[in-house]
C-alpha positions as CSV (number, residue, x, y, z in Angstrom):
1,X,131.8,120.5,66.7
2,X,131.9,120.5,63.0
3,X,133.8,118.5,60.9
4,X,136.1,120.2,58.3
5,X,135.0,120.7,54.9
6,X,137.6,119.2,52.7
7,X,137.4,116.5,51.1
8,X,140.3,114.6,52.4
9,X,139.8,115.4,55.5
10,X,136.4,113.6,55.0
11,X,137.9,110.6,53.7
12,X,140.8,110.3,56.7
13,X,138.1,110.6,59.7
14,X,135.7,108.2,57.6
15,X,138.8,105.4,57.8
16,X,140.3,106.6,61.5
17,X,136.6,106.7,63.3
18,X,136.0,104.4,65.7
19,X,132.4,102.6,65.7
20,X,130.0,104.0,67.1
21,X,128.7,102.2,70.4
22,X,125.5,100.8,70.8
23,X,123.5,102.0,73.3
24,X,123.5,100.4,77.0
25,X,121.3,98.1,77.7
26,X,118.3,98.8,79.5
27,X,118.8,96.8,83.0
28,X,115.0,95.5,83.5
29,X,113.6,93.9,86.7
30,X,111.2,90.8,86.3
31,X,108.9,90.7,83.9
32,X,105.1,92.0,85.7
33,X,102.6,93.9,84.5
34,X,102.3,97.4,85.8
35,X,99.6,99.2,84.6
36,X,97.4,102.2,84.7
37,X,94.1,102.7,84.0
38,X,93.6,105.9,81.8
39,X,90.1,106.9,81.7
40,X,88.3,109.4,79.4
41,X,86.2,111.4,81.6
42,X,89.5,113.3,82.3
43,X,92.8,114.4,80.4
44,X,94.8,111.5,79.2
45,X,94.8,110.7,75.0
46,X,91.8,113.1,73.9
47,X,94.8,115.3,72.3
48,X,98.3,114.9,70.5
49,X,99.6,116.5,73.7
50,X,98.1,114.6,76.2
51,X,98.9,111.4,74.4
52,X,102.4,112.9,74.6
53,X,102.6,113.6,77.9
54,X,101.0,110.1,79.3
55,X,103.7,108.4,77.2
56,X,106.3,110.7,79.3
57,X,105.1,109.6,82.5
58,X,104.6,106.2,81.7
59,X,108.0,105.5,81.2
60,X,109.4,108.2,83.9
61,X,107.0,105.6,86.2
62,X,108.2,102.7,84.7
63,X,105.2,101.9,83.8
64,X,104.8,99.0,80.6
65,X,101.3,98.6,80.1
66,X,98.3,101.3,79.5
67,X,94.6,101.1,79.6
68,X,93.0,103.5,77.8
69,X,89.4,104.1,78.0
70,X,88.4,104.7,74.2
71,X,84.8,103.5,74.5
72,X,83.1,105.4,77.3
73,X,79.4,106.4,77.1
74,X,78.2,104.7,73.3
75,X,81.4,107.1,72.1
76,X,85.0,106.0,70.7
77,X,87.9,107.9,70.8
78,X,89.4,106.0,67.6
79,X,88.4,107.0,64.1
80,X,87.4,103.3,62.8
81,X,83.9,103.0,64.6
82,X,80.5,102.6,64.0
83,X,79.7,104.3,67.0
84,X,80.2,108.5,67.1
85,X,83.5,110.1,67.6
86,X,84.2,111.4,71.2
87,X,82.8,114.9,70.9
88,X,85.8,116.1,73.4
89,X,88.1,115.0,71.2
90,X,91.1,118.1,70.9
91,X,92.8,118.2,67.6
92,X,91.8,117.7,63.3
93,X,88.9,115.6,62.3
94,X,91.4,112.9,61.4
95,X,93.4,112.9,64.7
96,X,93.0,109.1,66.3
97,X,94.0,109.4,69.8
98,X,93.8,105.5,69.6
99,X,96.8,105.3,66.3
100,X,98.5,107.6,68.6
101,X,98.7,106.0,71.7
102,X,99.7,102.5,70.2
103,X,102.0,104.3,67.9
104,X,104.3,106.0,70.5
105,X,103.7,103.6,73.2
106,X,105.1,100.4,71.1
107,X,107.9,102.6,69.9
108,X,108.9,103.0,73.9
109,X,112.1,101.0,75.1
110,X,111.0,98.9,76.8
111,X,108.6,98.9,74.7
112,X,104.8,99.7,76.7
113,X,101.5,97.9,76.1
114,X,98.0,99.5,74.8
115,X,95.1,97.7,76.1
116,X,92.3,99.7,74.9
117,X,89.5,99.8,78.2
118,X,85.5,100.1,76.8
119,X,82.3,100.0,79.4
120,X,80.8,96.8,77.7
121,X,77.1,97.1,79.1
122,X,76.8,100.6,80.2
123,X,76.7,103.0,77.3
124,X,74.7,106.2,78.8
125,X,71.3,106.9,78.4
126,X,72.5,110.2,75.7
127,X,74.4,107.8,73.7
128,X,73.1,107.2,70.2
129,X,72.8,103.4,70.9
130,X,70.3,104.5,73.7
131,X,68.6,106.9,71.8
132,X,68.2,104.2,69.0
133,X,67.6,101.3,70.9
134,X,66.3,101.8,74.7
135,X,63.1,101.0,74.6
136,X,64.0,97.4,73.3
137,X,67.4,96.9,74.9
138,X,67.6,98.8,77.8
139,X,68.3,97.4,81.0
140,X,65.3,97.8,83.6
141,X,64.9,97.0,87.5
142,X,61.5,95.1,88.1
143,X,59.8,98.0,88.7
144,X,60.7,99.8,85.2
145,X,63.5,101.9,85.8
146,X,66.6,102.5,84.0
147,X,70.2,103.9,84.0
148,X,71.7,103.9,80.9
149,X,72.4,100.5,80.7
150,X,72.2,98.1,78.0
151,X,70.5,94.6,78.8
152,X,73.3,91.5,78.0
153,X,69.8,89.0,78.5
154,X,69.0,90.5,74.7
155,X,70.4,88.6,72.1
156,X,70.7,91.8,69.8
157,X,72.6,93.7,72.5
158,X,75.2,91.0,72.2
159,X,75.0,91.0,68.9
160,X,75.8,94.5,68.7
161,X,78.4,95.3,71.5
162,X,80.5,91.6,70.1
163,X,80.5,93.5,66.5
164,X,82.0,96.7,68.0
165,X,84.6,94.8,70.3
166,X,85.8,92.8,67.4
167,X,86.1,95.8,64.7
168,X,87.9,97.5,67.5
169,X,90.7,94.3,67.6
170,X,90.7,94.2,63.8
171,X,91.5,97.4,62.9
172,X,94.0,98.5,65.6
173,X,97.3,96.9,67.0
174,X,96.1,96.8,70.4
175,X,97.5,94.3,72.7
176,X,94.4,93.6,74.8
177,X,90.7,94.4,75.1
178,X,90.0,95.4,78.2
179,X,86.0,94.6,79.6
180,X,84.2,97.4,82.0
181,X,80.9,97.1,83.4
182,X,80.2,93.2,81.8
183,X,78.0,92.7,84.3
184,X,74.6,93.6,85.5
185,X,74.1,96.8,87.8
186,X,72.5,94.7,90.1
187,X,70.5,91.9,91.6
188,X,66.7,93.3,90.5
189,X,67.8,94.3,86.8
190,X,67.6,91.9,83.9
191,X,63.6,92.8,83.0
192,X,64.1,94.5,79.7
193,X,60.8,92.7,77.7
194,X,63.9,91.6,75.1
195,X,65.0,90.1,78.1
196,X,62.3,88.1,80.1
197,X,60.5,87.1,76.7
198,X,63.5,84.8,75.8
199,X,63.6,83.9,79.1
200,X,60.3,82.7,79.9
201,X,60.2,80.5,76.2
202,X,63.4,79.3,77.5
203,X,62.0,77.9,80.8
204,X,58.4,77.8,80.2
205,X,57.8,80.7,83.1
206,X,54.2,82.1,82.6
207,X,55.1,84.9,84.5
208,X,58.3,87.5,85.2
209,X,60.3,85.8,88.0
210,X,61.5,87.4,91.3
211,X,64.8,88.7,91.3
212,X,65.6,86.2,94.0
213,X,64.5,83.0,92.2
214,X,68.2,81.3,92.1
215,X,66.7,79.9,87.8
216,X,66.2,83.6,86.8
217,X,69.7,84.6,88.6
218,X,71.4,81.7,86.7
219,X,70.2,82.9,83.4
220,X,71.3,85.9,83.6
221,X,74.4,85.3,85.0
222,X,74.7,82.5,81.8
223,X,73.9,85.5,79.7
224,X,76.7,87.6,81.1
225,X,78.9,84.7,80.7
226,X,78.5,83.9,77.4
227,X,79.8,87.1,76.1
228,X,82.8,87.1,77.8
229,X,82.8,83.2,76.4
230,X,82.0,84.5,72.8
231,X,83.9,87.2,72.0
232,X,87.3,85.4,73.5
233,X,86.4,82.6,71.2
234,X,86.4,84.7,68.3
235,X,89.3,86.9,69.1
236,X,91.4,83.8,69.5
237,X,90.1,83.0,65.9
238,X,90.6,86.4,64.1
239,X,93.0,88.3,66.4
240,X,95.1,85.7,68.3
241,X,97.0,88.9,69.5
242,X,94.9,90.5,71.2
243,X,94.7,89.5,74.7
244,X,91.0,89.3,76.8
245,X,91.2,90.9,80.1
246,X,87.9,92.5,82.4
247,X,87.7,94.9,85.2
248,X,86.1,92.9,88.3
249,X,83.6,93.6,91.5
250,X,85.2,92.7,94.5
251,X,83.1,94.4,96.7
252,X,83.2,93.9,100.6
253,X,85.4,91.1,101.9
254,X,87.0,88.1,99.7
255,X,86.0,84.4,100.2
256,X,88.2,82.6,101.9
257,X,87.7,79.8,100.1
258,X,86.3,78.7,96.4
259,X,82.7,77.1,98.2
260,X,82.7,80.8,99.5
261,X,82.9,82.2,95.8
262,X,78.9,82.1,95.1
263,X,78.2,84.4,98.2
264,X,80.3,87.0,96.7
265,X,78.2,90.6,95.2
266,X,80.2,89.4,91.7
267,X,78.3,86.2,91.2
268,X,75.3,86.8,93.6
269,X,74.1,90.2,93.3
270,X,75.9,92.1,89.4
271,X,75.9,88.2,87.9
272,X,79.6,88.4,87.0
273,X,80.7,85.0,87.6
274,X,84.5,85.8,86.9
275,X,85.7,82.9,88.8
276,X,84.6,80.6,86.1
277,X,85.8,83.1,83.3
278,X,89.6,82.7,84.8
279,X,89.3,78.7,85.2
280,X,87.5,78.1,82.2
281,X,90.3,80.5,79.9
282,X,87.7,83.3,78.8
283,X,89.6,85.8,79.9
284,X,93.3,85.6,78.9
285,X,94.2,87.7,82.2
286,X,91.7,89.0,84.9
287,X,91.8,92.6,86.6
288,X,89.9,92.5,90.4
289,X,89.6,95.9,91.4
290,X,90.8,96.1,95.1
291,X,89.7,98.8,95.7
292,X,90.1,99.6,99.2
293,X,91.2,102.6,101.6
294,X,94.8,101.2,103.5
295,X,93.6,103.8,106.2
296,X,90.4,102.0,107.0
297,X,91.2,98.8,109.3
298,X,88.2,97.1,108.0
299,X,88.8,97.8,104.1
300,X,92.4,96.4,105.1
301,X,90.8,93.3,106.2
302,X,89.1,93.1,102.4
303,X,91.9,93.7,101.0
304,X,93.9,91.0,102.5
305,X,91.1,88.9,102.0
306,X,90.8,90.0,98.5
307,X,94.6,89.3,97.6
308,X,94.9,85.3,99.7
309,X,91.6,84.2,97.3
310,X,93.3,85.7,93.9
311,X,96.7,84.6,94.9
312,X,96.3,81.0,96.6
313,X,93.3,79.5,94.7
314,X,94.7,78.2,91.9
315,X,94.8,80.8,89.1
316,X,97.3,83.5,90.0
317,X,99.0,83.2,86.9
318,X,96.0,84.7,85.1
319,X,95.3,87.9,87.7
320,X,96.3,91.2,87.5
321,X,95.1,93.2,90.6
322,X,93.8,96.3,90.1
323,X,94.6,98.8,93.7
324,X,92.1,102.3,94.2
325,X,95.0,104.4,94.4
326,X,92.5,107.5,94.3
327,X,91.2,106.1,97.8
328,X,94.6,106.1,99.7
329,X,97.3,108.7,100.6
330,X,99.8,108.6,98.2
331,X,102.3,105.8,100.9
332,X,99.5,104.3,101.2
333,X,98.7,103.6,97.3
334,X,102.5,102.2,97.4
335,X,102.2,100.3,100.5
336,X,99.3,98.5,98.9
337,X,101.2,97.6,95.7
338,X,103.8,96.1,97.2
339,X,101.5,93.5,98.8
340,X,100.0,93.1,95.8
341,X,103.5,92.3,94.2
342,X,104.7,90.3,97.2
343,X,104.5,86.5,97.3
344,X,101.5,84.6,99.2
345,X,102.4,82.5,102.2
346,X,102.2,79.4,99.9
347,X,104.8,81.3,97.6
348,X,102.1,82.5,94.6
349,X,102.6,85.5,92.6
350,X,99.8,87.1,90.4
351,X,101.0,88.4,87.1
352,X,101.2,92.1,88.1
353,X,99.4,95.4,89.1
354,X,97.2,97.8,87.4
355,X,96.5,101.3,89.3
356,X,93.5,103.6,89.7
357,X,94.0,105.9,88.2
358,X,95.9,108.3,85.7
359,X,93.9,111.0,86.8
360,X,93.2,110.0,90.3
361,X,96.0,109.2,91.9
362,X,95.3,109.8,96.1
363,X,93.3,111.5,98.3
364,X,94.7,114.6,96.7
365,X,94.3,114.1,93.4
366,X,90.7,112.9,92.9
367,X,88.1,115.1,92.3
368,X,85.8,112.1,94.2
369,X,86.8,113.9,97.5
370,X,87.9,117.7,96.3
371,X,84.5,118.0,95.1
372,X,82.7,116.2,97.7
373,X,82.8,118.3,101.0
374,X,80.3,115.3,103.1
375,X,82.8,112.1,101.4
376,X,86.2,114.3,102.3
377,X,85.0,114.4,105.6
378,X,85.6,110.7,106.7
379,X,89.1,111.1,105.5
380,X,91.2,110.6,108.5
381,X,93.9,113.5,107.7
382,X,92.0,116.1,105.8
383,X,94.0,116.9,102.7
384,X,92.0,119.9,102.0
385,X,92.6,122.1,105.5
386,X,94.8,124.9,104.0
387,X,92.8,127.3,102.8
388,X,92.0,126.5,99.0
389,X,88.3,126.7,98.0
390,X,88.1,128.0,94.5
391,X,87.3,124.7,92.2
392,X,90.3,126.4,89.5
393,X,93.1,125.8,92.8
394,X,92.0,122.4,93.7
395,X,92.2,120.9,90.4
396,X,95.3,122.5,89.9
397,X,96.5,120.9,93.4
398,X,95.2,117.8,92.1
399,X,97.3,118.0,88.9
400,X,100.8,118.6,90.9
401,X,100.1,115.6,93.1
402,X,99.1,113.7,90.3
403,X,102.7,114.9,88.4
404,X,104.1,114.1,92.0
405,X,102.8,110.7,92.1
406,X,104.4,109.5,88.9
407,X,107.6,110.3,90.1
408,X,107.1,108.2,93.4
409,X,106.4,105.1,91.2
410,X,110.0,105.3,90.2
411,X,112.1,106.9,93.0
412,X,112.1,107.9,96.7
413,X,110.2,111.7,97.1
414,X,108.2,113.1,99.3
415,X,104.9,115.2,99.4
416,X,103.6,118.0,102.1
417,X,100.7,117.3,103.8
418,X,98.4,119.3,105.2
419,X,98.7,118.1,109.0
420,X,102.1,115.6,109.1
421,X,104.4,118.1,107.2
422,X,106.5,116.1,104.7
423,X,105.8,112.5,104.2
424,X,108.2,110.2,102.7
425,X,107.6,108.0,100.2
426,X,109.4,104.7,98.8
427,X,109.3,103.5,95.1
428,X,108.0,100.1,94.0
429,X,109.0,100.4,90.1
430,X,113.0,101.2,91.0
431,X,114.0,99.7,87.5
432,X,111.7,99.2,83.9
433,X,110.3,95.8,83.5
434,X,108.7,94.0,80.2
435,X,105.6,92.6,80.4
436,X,105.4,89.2,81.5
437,X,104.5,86.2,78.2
438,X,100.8,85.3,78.7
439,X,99.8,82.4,76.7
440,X,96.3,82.3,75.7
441,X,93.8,80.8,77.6
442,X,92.0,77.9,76.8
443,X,88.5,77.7,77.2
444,X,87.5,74.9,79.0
């Protein structure tokens, strides 16, 4: 209602008011990280809009941290870069999806962290970096082929991907970095010629080596390493705020214990020795990707293997574990959170959770399965039995399930499936949470 007009009447309710109230505070569980991952080769931040809407569901989720993928193939979807703007990118030529992310994500109460997510050594082989610089720098198996990847065993590609990473951190107010593909693709790649030159005038090798001898695995596993080594050591210099965190192979089955850590495929076979980044503070937190289906008894096993090593050897105050939601029905994503957020036997809790994906969100929502008749097919309950064909209806599917799954983050709901009806599911994010204080790592 409107307040009269006259002048004394002004006056009186100006000295009869009451004050007004502050606000109630926000009742917050513990502090934990509960992330998403947010990647670009879907919807997410490439317009106002979408930045809009992720912000929306972040916080219906509860959800206080975001990780944004801004460098994807050699592209950035941020306006300070070297490297071309995003060509997918909706909105005017000086629209920063970036600037708007941070800018309504840290105005959020609670407020809601920006890590921004780039693929490290994998840059495309239609990026311009590739087009520029492939010949030289390009990753190669032993037998010459490539894939778009960019070899960390030449100096100049560290050079050049360190330069980009640290811009990035100077010229946003990004809480993190987050690392993707800092690692090899696998065990026979590393013979770039800017790559096994250095090595053989490093070791005196007359020859290229064998992808099994254990000196040429150790160098480029060093080379990997030093990287992550380097550009922690500078941020802590520059950008002390900006916290160092990497998305990690955990393929197969965990080690049960650390002697088991070198017959992992992360230190044995992509040369991502990430064990010794955590102990030796290079990363400030690290992000294992779990990904496993909950349906499969023997990913289960891996996945309980997976969460005893991070938890109970030593460092579960730097670990953030990452769960394939886009592998698991939707009670199934939730189920596996809540393990993940549970205490060990020994009583160890990791710092938080970070979900796959944004986009990707079950069974349902993926376009890895609604697009893949043969990969659908091993699913045990086929989500995709009622009659919808047309590519248009199941990514709009997708989308409601997606929409859906935000809500089940936060509050009980339910879904239909195809062959059980309703399902049920339970929330793990009843209340908002801040982020839990990390302190920065020290390097060892």
């Amino acid at each position: 209602m409107r307040r009269p007009a006259a002048s004394f009447l002004c006056g009186l309710s100006l000295l009869t008011a009451s004050p007004t109230p502050s606000p109630a505070p926000i009742a917050l569980g513990p502090p934990e990280y509960r992330a998403i991952w947010v990647d670009a080769f879907h919807t997410g931040i490439k317009s106002a809009a979408q930045v809009e809407r992720l912000i929306a569901d972040a916080r219906r989720a509860n959800l206080n941290t975001l990780i944004v993928q801004v460098r994807k193939t050699g592209d950035a979807y941020f306006n300070h870069s070297d490297e071309p703007r995003a060509k997918d990118i909706v909105g005017p030529a000086d629209f920063d999806p970036l600037a708007y992310v941070i800018r309504l994500a840290h105005a959020s109460e609670p407020r809601i962290e920006v890590h921004a997510w780039v693929n490290t050594f994998f840059s495309g082989q239609g990026s311009r970096v590739y087009a520029q610089h492939g010949d030289e720098w390009g990753n190669r198996t032993a037998d010459g082929q490539t894939g778009g990847y960019l070899d960390p065993g030449v100096p100049e590609v560290q050079i050049y991907m360190h330069r980009v990473f640290m811009d990035l951190a100077q010229s946003y107010d990004i809480d993190g970095i987050h690392l993707d593909f800092v690692r090899h693709p696998g065990a026979d790649w590393g013979y770039s010629p800017s790559s096994v030159g250095p090595y053989m005038a490093a070791t005196g090798a007359t020859s290229a080596p064998d992808p099994g001898d254990p000196q040429w695995q150790a160098w480029r596993r060093a080379r990997v390493t030093a990287f992550v080594r380097d550009l922690h050591h500078d941020l802590q210099q520059q950008k002390p705020s900006v916290k160092l965190s990497a998305a990690l192979i955990c393929y197969g089955g965990g080690p049960v214990t650390a002697s088991d850590w070198t017959l992992t495929s992360a230190y044995s076979s992509v040369f991502q020795d990430w064990r010794e980044w955590i102990v030796k503070g290079y990363l400030d937190f690290a992000v294992p990707m779990n990904y496993d289906s909950e349906w499969s008894a023997r990913q289960q096993g891996w996945f309980g293997r997976w969460l005893a090593f991070e938890k109970d050897s030593g460092f579960a105050n730097r670990v953030v574990i990452g769960v394939g939601a886009f592998l698991n029905y939707p009670e199934d994503a939730l189920a596996q959170v809540r393990r993940v957020l549970s205490a060990s036997p020994g009583g160890n809790r990791v710092l938080g959770v970070a979900i796959y994906s944004y986009a990707s969100t079950s069974v349902y929502g993926t376009d890895d399965f609604y697009t893949s008749p043969d990969l659908a097919s091993g699913l045990p309950r086929q989500p995709y039995a009622d009659g919808i064909s047309s590519d248009s209806g199941l990514a709009a599917r997708a989308r409601t399930f997606n929409e859906w799954f935000m809500t089940q983050l936060a509050q009980p709901d339910y879904y239909r499936d195809v062959q059980r009806g309703w399902v049920a599911t339970q929330p793990v994010f009843v209340q908002p949470a801040p982020v839990p204080v990390v302190t920065p790592a020290t390097e060892r």
